[in-house]
C-alpha positions as a printed NumPy array, in Angstrom:
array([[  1.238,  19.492,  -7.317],
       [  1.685,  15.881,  -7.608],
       [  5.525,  14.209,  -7.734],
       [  5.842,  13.25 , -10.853],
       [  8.357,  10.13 , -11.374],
       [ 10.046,   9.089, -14.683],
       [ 10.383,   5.113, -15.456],
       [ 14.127,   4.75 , -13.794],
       [ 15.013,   3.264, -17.552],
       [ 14.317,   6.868, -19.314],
       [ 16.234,   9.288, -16.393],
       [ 18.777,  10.083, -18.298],
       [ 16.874,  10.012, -21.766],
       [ 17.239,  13.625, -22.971],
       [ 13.806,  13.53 , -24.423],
       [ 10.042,  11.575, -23.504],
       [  6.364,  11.181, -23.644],
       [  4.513,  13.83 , -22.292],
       [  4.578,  13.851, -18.008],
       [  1.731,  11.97 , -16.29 ],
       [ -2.209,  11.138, -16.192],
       [ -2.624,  13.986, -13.788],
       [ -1.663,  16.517, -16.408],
       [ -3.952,  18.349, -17.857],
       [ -6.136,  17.458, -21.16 ],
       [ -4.017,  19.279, -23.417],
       [ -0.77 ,  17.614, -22.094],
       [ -2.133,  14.39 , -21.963],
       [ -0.693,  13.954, -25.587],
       [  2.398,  12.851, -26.404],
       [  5.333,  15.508, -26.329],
       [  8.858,  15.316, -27.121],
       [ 10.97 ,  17.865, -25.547],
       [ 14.187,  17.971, -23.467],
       [ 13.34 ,  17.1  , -19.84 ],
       [ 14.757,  20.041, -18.755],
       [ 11.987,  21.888, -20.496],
       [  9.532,  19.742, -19.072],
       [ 10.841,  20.434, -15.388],
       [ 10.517,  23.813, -16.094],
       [  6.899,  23.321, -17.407],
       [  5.842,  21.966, -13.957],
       [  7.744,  24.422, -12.278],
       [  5.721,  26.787, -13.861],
       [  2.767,  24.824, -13.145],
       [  3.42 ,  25.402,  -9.336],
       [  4.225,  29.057,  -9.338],
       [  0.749,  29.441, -11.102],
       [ -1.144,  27.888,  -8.664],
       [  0.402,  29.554,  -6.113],
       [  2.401,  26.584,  -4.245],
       [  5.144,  29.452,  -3.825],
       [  4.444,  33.072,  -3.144],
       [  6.227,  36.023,  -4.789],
       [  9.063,  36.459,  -2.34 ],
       [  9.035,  32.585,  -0.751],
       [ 12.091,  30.556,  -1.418],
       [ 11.328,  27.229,  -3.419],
       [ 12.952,  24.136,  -2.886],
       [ 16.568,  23.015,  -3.156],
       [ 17.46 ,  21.951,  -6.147],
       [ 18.29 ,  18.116,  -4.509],
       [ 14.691,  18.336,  -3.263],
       [ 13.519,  19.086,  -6.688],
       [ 15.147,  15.963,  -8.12 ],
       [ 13.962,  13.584,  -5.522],
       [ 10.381,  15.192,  -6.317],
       [ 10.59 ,  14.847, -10.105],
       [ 12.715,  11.608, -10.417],
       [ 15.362,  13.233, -12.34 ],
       [ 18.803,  15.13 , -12.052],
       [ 19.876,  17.81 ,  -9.57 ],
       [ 21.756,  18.985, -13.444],
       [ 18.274,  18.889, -15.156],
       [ 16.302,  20.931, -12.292],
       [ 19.052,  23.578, -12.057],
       [ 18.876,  23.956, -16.32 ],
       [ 15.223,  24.736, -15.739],
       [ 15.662,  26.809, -12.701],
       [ 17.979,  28.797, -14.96 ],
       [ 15.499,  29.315, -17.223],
       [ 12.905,  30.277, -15.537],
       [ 15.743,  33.351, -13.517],
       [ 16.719,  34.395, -16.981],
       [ 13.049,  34.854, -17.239],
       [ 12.757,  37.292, -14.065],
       [ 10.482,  34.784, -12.438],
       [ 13.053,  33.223, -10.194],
       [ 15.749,  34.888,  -8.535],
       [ 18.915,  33.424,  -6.821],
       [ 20.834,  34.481,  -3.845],
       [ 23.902,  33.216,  -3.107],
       [ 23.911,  31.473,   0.234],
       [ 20.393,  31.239,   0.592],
       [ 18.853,  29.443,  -2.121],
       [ 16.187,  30.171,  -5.098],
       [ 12.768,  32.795,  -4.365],
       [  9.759,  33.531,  -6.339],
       [ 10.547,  37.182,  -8.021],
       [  8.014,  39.728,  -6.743],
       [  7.99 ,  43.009,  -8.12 ],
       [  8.02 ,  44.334,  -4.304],
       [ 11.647,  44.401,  -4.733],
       [ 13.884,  47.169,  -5.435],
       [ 15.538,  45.358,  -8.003],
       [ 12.556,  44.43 ,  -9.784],
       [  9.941,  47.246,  -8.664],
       [ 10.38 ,  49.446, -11.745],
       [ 11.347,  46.67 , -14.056],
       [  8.547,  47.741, -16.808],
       [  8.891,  51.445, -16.416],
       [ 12.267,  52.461, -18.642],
       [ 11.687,  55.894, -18.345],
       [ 14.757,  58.037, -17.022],
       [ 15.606,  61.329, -16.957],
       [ 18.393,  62.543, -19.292],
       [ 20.638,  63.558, -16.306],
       [ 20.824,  59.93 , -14.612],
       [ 23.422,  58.4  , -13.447],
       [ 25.24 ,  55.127, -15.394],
       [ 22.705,  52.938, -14.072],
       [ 20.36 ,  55.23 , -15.342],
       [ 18.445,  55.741, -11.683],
       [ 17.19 ,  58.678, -10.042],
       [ 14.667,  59.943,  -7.676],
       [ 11.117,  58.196,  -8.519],
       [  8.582,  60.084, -10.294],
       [  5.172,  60.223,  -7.905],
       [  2.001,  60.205,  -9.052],
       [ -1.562,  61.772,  -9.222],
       [ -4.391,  59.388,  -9.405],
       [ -7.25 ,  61.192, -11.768],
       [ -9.529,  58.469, -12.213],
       [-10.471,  54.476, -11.403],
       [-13.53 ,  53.141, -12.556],
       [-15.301,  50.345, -13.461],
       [-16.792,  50.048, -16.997],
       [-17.418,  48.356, -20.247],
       [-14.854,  48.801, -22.185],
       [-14.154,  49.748, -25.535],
       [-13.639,  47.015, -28.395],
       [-10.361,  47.178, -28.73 ],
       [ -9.142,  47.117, -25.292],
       [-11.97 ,  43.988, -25.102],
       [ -9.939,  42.101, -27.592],
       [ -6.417,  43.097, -25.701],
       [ -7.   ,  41.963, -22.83 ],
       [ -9.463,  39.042, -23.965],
       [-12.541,  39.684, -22.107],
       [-15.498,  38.019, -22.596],
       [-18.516,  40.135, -24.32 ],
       [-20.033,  42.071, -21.439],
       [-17.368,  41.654, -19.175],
       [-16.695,  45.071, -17.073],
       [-12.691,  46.447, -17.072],
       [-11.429,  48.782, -14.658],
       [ -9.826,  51.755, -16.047],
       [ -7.184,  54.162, -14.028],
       [ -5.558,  57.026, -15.385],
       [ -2.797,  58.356, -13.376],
       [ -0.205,  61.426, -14.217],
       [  3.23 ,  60.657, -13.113],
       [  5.327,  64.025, -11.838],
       [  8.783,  65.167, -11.493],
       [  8.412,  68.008,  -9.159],
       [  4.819,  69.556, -10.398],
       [  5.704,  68.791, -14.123],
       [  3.622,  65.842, -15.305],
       [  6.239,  63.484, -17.193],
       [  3.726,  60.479, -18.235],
       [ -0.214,  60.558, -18.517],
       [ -1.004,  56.494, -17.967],
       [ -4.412,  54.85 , -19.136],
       [ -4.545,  51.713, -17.971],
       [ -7.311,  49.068, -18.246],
       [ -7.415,  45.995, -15.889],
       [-10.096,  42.571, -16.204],
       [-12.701,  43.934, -13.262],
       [-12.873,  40.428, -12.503],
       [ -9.425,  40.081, -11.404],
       [ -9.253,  43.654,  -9.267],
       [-12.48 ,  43.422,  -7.299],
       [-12.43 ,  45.629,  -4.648],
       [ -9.819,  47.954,  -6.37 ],
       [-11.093,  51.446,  -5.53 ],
       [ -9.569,  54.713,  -6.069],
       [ -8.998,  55.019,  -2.173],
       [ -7.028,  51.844,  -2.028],
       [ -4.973,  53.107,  -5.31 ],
       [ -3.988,  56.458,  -4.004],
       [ -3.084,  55.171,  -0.794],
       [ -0.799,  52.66 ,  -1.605],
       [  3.049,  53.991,  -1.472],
       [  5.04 ,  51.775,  -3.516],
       [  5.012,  50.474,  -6.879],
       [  1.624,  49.554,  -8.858],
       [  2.364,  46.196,  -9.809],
       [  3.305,  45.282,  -6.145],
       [  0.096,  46.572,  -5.684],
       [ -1.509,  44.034,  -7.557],
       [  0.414,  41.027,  -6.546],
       [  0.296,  41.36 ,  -3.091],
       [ -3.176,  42.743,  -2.546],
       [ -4.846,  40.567,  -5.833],
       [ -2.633,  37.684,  -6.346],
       [ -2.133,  39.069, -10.05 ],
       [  1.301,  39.034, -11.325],
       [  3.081,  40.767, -14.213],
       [  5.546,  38.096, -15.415],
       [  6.454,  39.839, -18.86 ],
       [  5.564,  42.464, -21.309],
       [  4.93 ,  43.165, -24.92 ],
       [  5.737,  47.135, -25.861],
       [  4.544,  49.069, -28.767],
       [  6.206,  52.649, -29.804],
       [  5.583,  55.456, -31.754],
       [  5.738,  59.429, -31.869],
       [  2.635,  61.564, -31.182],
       [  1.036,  64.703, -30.756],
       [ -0.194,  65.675, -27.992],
       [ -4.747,  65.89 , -28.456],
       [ -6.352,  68.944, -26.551],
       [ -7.431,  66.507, -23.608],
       [ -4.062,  65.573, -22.703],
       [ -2.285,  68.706, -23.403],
       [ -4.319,  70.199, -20.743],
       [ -3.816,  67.49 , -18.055],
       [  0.204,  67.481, -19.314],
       [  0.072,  71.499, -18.925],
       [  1.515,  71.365, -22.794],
       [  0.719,  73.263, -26.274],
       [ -1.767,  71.437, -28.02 ],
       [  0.464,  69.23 , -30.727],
       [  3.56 ,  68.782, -28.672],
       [  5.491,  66.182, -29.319],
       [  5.048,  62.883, -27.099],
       [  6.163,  59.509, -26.913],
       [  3.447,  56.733, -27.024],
       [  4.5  ,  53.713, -25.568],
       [  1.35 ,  50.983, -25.677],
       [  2.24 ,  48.476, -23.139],
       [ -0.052,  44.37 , -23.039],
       [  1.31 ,  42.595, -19.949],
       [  0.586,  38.965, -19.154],
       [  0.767,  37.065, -16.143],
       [  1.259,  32.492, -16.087],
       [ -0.005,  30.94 , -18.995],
       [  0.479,  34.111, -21.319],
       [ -3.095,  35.307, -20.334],
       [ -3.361,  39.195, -20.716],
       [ -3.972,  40.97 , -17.418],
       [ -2.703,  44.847, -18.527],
       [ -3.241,  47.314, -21.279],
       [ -1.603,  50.255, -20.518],
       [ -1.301,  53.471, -22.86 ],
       [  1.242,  55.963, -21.432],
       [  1.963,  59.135, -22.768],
       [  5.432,  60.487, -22.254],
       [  7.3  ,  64.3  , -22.444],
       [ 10.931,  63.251, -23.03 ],
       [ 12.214,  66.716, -22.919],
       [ 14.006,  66.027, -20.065],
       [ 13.827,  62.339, -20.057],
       [ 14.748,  59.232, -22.143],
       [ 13.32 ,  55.655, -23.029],
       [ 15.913,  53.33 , -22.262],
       [ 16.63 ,  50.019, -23.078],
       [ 19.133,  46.647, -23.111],
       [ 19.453,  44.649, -25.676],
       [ 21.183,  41.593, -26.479]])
């Protein structure tokens, strides 16, 4: 990405016209917002188009600045941001990374399933998981308009059962852009140990930055009552879940199924 460099009389302004002639089309207009936000916006920009890897520490903060033309104050405020947003994480002593969801801190972040006899930090030992199916396909309407596909364009679907012990706990369908996973195959799926979405950053350079959850009770339909070994009609917990990667672009529509028997959703708030 290109430095950009304020006029030296509008530094300190808190507010100015949109950033530079390189910019795209759409930000070629002019835009009042604090600078801070605008930082942030080209930060953004960079992790994107992959100037820093998940994992790879950014800049310093003084580097920043001398980059941008403005304060070390304004590039921490937007460095803040974007940690309160999970896609930056700090470590004191060593500077600022790109979050990848091949940590441990971070690996499960989406999944806030836990069973009912977890500790405080509501942790326990990970569920594992039976691949059933991965396949490439046109999908239905409706997932077409989730995840924004162009008419014609192929999705790949996976359903997976996740297990505690032999007990399926959560029947996932999920439905991925083909375009973005080619060369996802059920081999390469059911061979890869950690987490999914690890899985997809590191081997397709597709990251989940944040998530938008639907819930509501259901029963459980005669196809998935036989996968889930359960009565027809038992109880289950939908949880419909759109993630999006940069730029708010959907990449995920996943449709889990869980038995909360033994297990809770949980969540933070505030």
């Amino acid at each position: 990405m290109s430095s950009i460099r304020l006029p030296a009389s509008r530094k300190s302004s808190s507010t100015l016209f949109a950033l530079t002639a390189t910019a795209p089309a759409e930000a070629a207009q002019p835009a009042f917002s604090p600078l801070y936000q605008q930082i942030k916006a080209l930060l953004l920009r960079s992790l994107q188009g992959g100037e820093w890897k998940p994992g790879e520490a950014i800049p310093s903060e003084l580097e920043l600045a001398a980059r941008f033309g403005v304060s070390q104050g304004t590039v921490r405020k937007a460095i803040d941001e974007l940690a309160i947003e999970n896609l930056l994480v700090r470590r004191q002593g060593r500077g600022t990374f790109v979050a990848t969801h091949a940590e441990e801190t971070t690996r499960y972040r989406f999944l806030r399933l836990a069973p009912d006899d977890a500790g405080e930090d509501g942790e326990s030992g990970r569920l594992r998981r039976r691949l059933l199916e991965c396949r490439r396909l046109k999908p239905p309407a409706d997932v077409e308009a989730a995840l924004a596909l162009d008419g014609g364009a192929q999705a790949l679907r996976v359903r997976r059962l996740l297990l505690e012990g032999d007990r399926p706990v959560v029947h996932d369908d999920i439905w991925l852009p083909a375009g973005l996973f080619k060369g996802l195959t059920a081999e390469r799926l059911a061979g890869y140990r950690g987490a999914m979405y690890a899985f997809f950053e590191t081997e397709f350079g597709v990251r989940m930055i944040r998530a938008e959850e639907k819930l509501r009770a259901v029963a459980a339909t005669p196809e998935v009552a036989e996968v889930m070994n359960l009565p027809e009609g038992a109880p289950l917990l939908s949880v419909e879940r759109l993630s999006f990667t940069y730029g708010d672009k959907p990449v995920e529509l996943r449709r889990g199924l869980y038995d909360t028997r033994a297990h809770h959703y949980r969540n933070e708030l505030g």
